[in-house]
C-alpha positions as CSV (number, residue, x, y, z in Angstrom):
1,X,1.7,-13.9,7.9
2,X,0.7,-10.2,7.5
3,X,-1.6,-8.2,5.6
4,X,-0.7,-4.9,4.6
5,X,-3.0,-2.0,3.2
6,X,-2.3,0.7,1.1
7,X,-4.8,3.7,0.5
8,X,-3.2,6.9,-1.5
9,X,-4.2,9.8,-3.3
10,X,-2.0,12.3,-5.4
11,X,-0.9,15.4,-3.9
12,X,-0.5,18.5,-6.1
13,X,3.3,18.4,-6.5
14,X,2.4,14.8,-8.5
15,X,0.1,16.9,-10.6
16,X,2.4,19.2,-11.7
17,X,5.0,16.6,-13.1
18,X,5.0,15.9,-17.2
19,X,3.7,12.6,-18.2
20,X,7.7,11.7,-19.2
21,X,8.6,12.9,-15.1
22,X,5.9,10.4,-13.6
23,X,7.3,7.4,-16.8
24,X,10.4,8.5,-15.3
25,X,9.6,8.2,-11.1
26,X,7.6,5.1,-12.2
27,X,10.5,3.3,-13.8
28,X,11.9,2.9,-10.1
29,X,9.0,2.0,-8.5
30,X,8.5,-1.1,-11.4
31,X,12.0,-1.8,-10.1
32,X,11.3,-1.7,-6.7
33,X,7.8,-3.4,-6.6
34,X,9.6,-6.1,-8.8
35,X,12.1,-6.8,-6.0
36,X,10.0,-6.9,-3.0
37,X,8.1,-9.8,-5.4
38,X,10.8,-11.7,-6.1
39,X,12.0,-11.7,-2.1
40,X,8.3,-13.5,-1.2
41,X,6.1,-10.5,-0.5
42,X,2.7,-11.0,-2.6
43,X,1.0,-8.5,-4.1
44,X,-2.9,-9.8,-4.1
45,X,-3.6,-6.3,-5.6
46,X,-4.3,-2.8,-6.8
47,X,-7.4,-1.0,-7.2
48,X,-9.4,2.0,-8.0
49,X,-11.7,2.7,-5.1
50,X,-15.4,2.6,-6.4
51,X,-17.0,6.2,-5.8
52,X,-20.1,4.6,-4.6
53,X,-18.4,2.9,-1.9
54,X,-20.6,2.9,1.5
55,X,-18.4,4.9,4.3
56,X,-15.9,5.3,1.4
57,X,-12.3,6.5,2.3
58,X,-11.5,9.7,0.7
59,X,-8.3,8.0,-1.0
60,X,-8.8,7.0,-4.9
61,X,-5.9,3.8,-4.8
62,X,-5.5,1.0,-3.2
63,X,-3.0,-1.9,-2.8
64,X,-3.1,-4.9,-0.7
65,X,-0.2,-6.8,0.0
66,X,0.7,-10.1,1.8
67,X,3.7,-10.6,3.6
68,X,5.4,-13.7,5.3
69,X,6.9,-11.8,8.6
70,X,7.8,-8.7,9.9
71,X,11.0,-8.2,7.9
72,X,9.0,-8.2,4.5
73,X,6.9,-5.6,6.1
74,X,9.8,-3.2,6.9
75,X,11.2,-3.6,3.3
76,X,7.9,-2.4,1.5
77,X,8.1,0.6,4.3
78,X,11.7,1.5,3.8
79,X,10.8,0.9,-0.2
80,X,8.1,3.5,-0.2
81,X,9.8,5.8,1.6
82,X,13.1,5.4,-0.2
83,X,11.4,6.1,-3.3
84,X,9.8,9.5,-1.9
85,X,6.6,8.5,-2.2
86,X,5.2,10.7,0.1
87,X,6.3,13.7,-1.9
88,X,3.9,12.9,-4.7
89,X,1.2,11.1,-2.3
90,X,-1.0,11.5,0.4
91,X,-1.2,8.0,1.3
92,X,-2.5,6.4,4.8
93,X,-1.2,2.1,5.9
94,X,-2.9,-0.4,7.9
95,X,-1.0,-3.7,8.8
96,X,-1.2,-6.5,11.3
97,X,-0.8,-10.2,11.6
98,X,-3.7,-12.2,9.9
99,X,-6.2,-13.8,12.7
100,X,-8.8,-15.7,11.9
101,X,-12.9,-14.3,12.5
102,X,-13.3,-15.9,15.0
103,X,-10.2,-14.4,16.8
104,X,-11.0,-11.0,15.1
105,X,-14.7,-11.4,17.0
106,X,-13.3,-12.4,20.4
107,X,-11.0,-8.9,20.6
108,X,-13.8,-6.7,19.7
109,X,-16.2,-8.8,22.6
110,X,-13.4,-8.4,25.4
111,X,-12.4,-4.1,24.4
C-alpha cells in the first residue's frame, strides 16, 4: 500500500486564465480524478494548508492519496502530467510504501 502526497501552488500562467478557462481545464481533471477512483486509488483528501502551520510549506494545497501498488502510483503521475499540470502549478510529491512507526523509528535510529 502507498501513500502519496500532493503539495501545489499556482503559478502565474494559472492566474492569468478566465474563470470559464480554469471551468474549462477543470472539467478534465474531474474526469481524470474520477477515473483514477474508480480503478482503486483512494483519495483520503484535499486541503487548504492552514497559514499558521509550525515549519509550514510554502505550498497553499494539498492532496493525499492512497494507493494499492506501484502501478496506481504511476497512473496518478502520468495523469497529472498528461493533463499539464505543471504549466499552471508549482507543485512538489512525496510517496513511499506505508511502514508502520515502529518501522519508520527503527530507519531513522540505524541512518
Amino acid at each position: 500500500m502507498y501513500l502519496y502526497v500532493e503539495l501545489w501552488k499556482a503559478r502565474p500562467k494559472w492566474l492569468e486564465l478566465t474563470a470559464e478557462q480554469r471551468g474549462e481545464y477543470f472539467e478534465g481533471v474531474g474526469s481524470a480524478i474520477e477515473s483514477l477512483l474508480e480503478g482503486g486509488t483512494e483519495l483520503v483528501g484535499f486541503a487548504l494548508n492552514d497559514s499558521d502551520t509550525p515549519h509550514r510549506a510554502g505550498y497553499r494545497y494539498i492532496a493525499v492519496w492512497k494507493m494499492a501498488d506501484l502501478d496506481q502510483v504511476k497512473a496518478l503521475e502520468n495523469s497529472v502530467e498528461s493533463a499539464g499540470w505543471h504549466e499552471y502549478f508549482k507543485q512538489e510529491n512525496a510517496r513511499g510504501q506505508i511502514i508502520s512507526p515502529p518501522d519508520a523509528l527503527e530507519d531513522m535510529a540505524t541512518l
